[in-house]
C-alpha positions as CSV (number, residue, x, y, z in Angstrom):
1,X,0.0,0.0,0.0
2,X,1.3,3.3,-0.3
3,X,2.2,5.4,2.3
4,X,1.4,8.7,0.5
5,X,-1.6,7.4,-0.1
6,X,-2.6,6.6,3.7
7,X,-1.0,9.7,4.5
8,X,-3.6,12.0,2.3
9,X,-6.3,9.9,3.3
10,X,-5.6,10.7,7.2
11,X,-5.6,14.0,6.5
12,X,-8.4,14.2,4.2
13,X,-9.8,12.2,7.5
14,X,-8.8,15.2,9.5
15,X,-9.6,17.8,7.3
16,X,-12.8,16.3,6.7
17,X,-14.0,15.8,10.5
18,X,-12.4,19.7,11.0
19,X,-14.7,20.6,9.0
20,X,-17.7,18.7,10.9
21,X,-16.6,20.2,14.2
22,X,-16.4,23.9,13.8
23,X,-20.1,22.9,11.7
24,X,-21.4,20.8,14.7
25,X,-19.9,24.0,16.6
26,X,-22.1,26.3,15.2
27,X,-25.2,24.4,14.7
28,X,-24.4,24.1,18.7
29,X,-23.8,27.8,19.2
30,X,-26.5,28.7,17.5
31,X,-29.0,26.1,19.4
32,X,-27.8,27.4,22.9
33,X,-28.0,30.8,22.4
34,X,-31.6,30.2,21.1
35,X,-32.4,27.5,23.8
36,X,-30.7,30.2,26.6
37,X,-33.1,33.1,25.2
38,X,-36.3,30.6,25.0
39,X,-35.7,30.5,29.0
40,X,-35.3,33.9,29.8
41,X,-37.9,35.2,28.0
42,X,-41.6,33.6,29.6
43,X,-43.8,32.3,26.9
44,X,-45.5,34.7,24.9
45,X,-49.3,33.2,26.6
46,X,-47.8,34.3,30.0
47,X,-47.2,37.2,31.8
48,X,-44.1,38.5,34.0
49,X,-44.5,37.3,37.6
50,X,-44.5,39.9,39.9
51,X,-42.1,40.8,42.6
52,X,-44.1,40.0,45.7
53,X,-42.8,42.0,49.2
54,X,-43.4,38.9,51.6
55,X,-44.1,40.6,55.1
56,X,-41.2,39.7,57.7
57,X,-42.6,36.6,59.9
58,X,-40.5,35.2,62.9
59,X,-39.4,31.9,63.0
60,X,-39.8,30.9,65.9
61,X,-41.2,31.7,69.5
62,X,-38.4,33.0,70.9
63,X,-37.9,35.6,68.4
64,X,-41.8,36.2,68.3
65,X,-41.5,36.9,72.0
66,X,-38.1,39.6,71.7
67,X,-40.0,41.5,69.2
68,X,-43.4,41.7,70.4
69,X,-41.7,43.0,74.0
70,X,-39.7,45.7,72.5
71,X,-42.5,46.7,70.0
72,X,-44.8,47.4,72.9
73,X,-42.4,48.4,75.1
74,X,-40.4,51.1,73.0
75,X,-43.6,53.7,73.0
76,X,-43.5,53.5,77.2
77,X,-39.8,54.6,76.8
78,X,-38.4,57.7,76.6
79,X,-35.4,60.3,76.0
80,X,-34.5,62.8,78.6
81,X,-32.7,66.0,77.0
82,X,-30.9,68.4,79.7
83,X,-30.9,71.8,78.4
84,X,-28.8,74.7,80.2
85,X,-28.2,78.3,80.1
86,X,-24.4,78.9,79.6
87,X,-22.6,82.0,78.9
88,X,-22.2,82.6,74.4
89,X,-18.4,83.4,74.5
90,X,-17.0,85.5,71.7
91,X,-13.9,87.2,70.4
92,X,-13.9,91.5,71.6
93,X,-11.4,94.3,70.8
94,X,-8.8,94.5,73.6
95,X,-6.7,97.2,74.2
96,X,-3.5,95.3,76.1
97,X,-1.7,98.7,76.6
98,X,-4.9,99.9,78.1
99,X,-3.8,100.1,81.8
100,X,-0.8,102.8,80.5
101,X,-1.9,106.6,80.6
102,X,-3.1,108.2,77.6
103,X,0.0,110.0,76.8
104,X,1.9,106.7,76.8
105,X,-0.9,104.6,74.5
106,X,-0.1,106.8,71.4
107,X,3.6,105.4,70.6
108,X,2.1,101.7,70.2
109,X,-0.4,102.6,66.9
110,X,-3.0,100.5,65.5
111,X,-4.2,98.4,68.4
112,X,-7.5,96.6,66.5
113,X,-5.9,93.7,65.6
114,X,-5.7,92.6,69.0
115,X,-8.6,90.3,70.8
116,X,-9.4,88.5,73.8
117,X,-12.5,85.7,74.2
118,X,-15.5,87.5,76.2
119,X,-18.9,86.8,77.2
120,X,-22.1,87.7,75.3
121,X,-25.2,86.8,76.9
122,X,-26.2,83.3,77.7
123,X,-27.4,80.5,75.4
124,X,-29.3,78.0,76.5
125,X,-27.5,74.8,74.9
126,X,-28.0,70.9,75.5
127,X,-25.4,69.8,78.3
128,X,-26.7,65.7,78.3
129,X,-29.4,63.4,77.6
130,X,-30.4,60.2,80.2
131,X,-33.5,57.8,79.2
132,X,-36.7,57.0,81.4
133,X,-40.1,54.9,81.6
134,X,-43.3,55.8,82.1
135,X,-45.0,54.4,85.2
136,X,-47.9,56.1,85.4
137,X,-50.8,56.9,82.9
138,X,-50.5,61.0,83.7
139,X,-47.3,61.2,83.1
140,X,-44.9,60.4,85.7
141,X,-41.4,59.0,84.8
142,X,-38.9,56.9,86.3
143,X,-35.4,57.5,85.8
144,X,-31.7,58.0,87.6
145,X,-30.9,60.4,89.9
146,X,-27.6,61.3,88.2
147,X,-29.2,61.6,84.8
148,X,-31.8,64.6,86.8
149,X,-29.3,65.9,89.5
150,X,-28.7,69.3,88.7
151,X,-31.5,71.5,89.8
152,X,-30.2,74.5,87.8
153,X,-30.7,72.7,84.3
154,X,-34.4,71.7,82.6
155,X,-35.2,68.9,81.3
156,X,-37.2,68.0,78.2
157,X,-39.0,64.6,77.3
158,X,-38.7,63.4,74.1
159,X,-41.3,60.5,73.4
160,X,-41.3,57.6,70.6
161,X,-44.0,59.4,68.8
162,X,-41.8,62.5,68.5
163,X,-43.7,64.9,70.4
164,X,-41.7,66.6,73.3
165,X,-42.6,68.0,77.0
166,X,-41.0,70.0,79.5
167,X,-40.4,67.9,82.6
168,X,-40.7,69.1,86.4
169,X,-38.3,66.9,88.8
170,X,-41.0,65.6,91.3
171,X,-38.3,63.7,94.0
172,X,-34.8,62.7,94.1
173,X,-34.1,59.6,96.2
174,X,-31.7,60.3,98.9
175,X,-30.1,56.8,98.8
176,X,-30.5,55.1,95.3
177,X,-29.5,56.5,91.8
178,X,-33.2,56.9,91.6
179,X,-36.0,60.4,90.5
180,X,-39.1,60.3,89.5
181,X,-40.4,63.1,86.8
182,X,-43.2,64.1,85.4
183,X,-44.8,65.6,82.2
184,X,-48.3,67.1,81.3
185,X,-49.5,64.7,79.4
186,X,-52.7,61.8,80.4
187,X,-53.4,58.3,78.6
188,X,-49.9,57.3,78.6
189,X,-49.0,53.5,78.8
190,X,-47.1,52.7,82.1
191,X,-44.3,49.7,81.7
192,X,-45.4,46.5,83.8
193,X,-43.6,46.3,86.8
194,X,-41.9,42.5,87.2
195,X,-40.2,40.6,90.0
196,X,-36.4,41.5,90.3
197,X,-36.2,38.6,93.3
198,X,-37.5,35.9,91.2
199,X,-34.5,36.6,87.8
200,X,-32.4,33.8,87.4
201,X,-28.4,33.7,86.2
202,X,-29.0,33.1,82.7
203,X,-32.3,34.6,81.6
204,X,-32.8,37.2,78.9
205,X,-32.2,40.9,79.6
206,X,-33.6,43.4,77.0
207,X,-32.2,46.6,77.0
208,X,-33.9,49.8,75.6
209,X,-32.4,53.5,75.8
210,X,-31.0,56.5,74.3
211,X,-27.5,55.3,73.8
212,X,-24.9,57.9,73.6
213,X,-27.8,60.5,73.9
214,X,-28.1,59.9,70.3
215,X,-30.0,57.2,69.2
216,X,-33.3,56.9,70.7
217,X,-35.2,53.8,71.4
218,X,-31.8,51.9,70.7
219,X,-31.8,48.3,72.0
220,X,-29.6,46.0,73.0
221,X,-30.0,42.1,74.2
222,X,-28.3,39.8,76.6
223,X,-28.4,37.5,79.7
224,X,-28.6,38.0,83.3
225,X,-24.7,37.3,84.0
226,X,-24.5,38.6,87.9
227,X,-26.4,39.1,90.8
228,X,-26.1,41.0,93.8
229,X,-23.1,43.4,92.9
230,X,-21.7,46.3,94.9
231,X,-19.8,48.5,92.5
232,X,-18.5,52.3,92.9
233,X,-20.1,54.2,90.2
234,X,-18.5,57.7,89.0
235,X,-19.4,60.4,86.7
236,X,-16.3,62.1,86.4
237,X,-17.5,64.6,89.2
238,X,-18.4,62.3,92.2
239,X,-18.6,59.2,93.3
240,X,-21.1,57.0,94.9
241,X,-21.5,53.5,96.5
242,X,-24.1,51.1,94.8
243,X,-25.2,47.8,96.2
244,X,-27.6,44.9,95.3
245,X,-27.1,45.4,91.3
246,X,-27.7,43.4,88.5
247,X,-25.4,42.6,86.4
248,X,-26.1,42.0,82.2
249,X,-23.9,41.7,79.4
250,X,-26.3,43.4,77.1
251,X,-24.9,46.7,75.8
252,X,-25.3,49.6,78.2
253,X,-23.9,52.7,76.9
254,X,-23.5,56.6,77.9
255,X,-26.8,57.7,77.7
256,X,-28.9,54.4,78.6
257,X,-29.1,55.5,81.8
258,X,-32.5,55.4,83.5
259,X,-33.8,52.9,80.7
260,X,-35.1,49.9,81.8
261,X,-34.2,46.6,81.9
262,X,-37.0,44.1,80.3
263,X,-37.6,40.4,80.6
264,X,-39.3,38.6,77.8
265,X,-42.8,38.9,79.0
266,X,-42.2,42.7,78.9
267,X,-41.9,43.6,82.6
268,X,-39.3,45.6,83.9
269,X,-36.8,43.8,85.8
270,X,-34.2,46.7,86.2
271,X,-33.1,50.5,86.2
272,X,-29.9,51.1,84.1
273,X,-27.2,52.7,86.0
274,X,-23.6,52.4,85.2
275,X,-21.2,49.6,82.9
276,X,-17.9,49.1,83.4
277,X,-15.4,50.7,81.2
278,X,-12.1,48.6,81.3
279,X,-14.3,45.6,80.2
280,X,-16.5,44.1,77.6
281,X,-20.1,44.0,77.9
282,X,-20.6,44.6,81.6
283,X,-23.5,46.8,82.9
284,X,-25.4,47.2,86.3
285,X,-29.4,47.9,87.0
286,X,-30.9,48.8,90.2
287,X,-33.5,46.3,90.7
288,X,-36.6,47.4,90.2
289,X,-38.3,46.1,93.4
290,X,-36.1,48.5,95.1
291,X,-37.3,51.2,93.2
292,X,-41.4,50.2,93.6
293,X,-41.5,51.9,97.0
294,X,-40.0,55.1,95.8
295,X,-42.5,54.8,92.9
296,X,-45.6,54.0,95.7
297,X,-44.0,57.0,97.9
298,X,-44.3,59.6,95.5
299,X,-47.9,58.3,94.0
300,X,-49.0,58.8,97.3
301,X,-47.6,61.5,99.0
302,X,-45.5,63.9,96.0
303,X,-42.5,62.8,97.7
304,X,-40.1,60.0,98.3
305,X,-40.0,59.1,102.1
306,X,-37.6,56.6,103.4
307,X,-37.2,54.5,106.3
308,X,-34.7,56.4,108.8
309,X,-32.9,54.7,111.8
310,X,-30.4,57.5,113.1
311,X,-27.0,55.9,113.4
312,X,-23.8,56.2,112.1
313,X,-21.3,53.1,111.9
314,X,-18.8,51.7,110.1
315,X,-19.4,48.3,107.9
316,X,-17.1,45.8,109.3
317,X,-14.3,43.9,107.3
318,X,-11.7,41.4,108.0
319,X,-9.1,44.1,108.5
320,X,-11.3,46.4,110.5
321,X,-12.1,43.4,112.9
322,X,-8.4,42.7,113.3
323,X,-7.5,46.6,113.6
324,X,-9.9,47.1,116.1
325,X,-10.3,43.4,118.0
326,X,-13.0,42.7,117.7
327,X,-14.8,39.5,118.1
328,X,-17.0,39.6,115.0
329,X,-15.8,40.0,111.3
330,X,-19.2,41.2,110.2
331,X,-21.8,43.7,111.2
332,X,-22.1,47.3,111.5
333,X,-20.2,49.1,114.3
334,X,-22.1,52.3,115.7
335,X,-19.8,55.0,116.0
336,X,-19.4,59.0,115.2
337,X,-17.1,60.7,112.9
338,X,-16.5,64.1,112.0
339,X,-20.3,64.4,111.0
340,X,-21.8,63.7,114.2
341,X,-21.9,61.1,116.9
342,X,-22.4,57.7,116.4
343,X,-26.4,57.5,117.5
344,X,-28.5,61.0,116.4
345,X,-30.0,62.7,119.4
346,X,-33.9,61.8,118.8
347,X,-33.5,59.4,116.5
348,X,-35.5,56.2,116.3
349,X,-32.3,54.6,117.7
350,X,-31.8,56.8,120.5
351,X,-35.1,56.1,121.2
352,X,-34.7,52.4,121.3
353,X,-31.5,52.7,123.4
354,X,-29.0,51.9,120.8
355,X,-25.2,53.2,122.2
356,X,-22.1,54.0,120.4
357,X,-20.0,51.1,120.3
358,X,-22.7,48.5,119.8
359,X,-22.7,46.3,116.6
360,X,-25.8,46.0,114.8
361,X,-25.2,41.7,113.8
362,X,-29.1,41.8,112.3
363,X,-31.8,43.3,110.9
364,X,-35.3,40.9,111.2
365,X,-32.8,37.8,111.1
366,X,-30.8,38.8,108.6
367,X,-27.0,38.6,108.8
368,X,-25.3,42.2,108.0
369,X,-22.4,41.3,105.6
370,X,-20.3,42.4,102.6
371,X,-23.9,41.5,100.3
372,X,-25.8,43.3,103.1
373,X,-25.5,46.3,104.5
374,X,-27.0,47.8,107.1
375,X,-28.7,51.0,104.7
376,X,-29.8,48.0,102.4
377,X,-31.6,45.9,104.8
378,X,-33.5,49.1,106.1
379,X,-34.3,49.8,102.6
380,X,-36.7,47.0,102.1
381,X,-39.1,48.2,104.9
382,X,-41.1,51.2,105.2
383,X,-41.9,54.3,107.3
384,X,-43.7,53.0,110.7
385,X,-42.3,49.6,110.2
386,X,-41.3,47.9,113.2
387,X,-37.7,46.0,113.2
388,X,-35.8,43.9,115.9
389,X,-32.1,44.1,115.9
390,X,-29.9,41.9,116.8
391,X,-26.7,43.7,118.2
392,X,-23.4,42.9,120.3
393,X,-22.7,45.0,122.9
394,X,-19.7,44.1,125.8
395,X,-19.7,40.5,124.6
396,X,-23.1,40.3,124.9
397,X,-26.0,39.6,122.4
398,X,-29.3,41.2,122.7
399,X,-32.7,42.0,120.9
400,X,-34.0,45.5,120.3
401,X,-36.8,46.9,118.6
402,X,-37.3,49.7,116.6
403,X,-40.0,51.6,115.3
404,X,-38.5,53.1,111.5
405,X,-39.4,57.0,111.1
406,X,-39.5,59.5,108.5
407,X,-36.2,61.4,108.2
408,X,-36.9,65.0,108.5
């Protein structure tokens, strides 16, 4: 056979399937592009479908329950603006070779470029903004003492719905971060009021305030991470003890303060108070069954009255006991300080025949400790209330009663 022969007939082989391919190749083109437009174009007997907005729907009961509690509870919370009058400060003409006599002031020439800040006027300017709840359907609001505390400034309620009132400062508690306010306005819906001594470690905290005095009705979510906390809170101009706090990692900022602190069934577990700033997501609440007898106080009487015993004494610790000898490393010892002596003349305990020196052990059974301090156990009664006292006085334990007044 010959090999020129084979050779031409492979390549007429070749040329000849070539040839098929780059046909198959574009009969192939030509049938996807056709089949690709057949699909994106709908059949000429059918119209477009529409783009259909499906309403959001939670999927489950847990989300359900988070947005139906901040939904109804965001109208009941509100932004508190403080507004002050503070001096306008501009730039006047200043003469600096004005104290010279007038026969001197003529060798220095022009003198108007020179200027030096003064005041013109006052202006009154936003200094802050806090957050609050309404508890009552006429307007009265609960909030922190240190968001209300200066007397000199107004305050100005911004609610969900936009509309604004001017608020009057009805009482400031004298021993929680705790004032109540109040607006003119009726129908309002009041937060529900929960349990704070029934919350678990654990549970869900929802948060709801005017974070950074910015962004109102902003919340935040978490769990209940501490209970019980005693924490020294500062606002850069004083300090003060707080005891008995609640403790959430759900994001409290600059601004949340005086918001509340919801469960999922919408009742208000807490008061927002302070966070802690060299940490991550670590924020304290008053407990809001410490604030429901402020809240009853004021409902009834325009005022907040506390329970008032009428001693001074210093909490004792481990050191103090071993400073001082004595035979107890807990309890509250009775004694004066610069202020005054230790038991005030008049006093429910001078009354009652409580001395210097003795050591209050407890109050209705329960143990004064680092959890419990004195001022906190008295807390939980009211005006009138009677309480028995356990104290320690010359190695001695006895039982004395006292009837709680109304500090003057």
């Amino acid at each position: 056979m010959n090999k020129k022969l084979i050779t031409k007939s492979i390549i007429i082989f070749s040329v000849a399937g070539l040839a098929g391919f780059f046909l198959f190749g574009q009969i192939a083109r030509a049938n996807f592009f056709s089949d690709f437009i057949n699909r994106m174009l709908p059949p000429a007997s059918e119209k477009p479908v529409e783009n259909k907005v499906v309403p959001y729907e939670a999927t489950d009961a847990y989300e359900s329950a988070m947005i139906k509690t901040v939904e109804e509870a965001s109208q009941s919370v509100v932004s508190i603006v403080i507004s002050k009058d503070l001096p306008v400060i501009e730039q006047c003409p200043y003469n600096p070779f004005g104290n010279l006599p007038p026969e001197y002031q003529q060798f220095f020439g022009d003198i108007s470029g020179f200027t030096q800040p003064c005041q013109k006027g006052t202006k009154k300017q936003e200094v802050g903004g806090g957050t609050g709840f309404i508890i009552s359907e006429d307007g009265m609001i609960l909030t922190n003492k240190h968001v209300v505390s200066d007397e000199k400034a107004e305050y100005t309620v911004l609610m969900n719905d936009g509309k604004k009132y001017t608020a009057k400062i009805l009482a400031r508690d004298p021993l929680q971060d705790l004032a109540v306010a109040k607006i003119q306005a009726t129908g309002l819906k009041p937060l529900k009021l929960g349990d704070s001594d029934s919350i678990k470690l654990g549970q869900t905290a929802i948060v709801i305030g005017n974070a950074l005095g910015e962004f109102r009705n902003t919340v935040s979510r978490g769990i209940i991470s501490g209970l019980s906390r005693k924490i020294t809170a500062t606002d850069g101009a004083q300090s003060e003890s707080l005891e008995g706090l609640i403790q959430t990692d759900a994001a409290i900022n600059p601004g949340n303060s005086g918001g509340p602190i919801l469960n999922l069934r919408g009742e208000v577990i807490g008061v927002s108070v302070a966070m802690a700033t060299n940490a991550q997501s670590i924020g304290f609440a008053i407990p809001i069954n410490k604030a429901k007898r402020d809240i009853n106080s004021v409902k009834a009487s325009g005022k907040i009255i506390f329970p008032y015993l009428g001693v001074r004494y210093m909490a004792i610790t481990d050191d103090l006991a071993e400073k001082e000898k004595l035979t107890v490393k807990r309890g509250a010892l009775v004694r004066g300080n610069e202020s005054g002596a230790g038991v005030l003349k008049d006093s429910p305990a001078y009354k009652a025949g409580i001395k210097a020196e003795d050591i209050i052990l407890e109050v209705n059974g329960e143990k004064i400790d680092e959890d419990n301090s004195l001022s906190a156990l008295l807390q939980k009664y009211n005006v009138g209330d009677k309480v028995k006292l356990k104290i320690l006085r010359d190695s001695k334990e006895i039982e004395i009663e006292v009837a709680l007044e109304e500090k003057k």
